[in-house]
Phi, psi and omega in degrees: 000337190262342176280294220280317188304322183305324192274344150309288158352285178276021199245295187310307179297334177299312180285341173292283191311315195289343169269025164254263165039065185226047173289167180251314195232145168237359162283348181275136180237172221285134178220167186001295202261031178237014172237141219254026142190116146343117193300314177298320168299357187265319197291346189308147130351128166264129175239355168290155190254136161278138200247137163299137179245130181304348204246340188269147181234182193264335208275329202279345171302172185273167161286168182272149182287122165268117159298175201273134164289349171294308186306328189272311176314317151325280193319304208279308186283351181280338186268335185279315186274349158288333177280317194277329197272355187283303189309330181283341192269352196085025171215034176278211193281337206242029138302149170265151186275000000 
């Protein structure tokens, strides 16, 4: 039973990967014109000018972030017990060297 489940198995897979697969000729190989942009055309020089778009306006940027004064405050007591505990460890500004 497990040789037959096994041998399903690689039978479904062999016909999956063999149906990707759909050249018509596989001896032909790939040039300019059968690949869908040329590498040089792609690589040309842009010579067009850039155009202002009449629909962006200055409004659609976002506003700038103000934090919360709570959030600063957080911050601010969180940076004095990181100062105390640098100092309780011996490596704040007032170790000695």
């Amino acid at each position: 039973m497990r040789k037959l489940l096994s041998l399903t198995a690689l039978t479904a897979a062999a016909l999956t990967l063999a149906a990707c697969g759909s050249a018509d000729d596989a001896s032909s190989e790939a040039s300019a014109d059968t690949v869908e942009m040329p590498a040089d055309s792609a690589l040309e020089p842009i010579t067009d000018a850039p155009v202002a778009d009449p629909s962006a306006t200055a409004t659609d940027a976002p506003a700038p972030v103000v934090p919360e004064p709570g959030a600063t405050a957080a911050g601010d007591a969180a940076a004095a017990v990181a100062d105390k505990a640098l100092e309780a460890a011996g490596e704040g500004e007032d170790a000695p060297e």
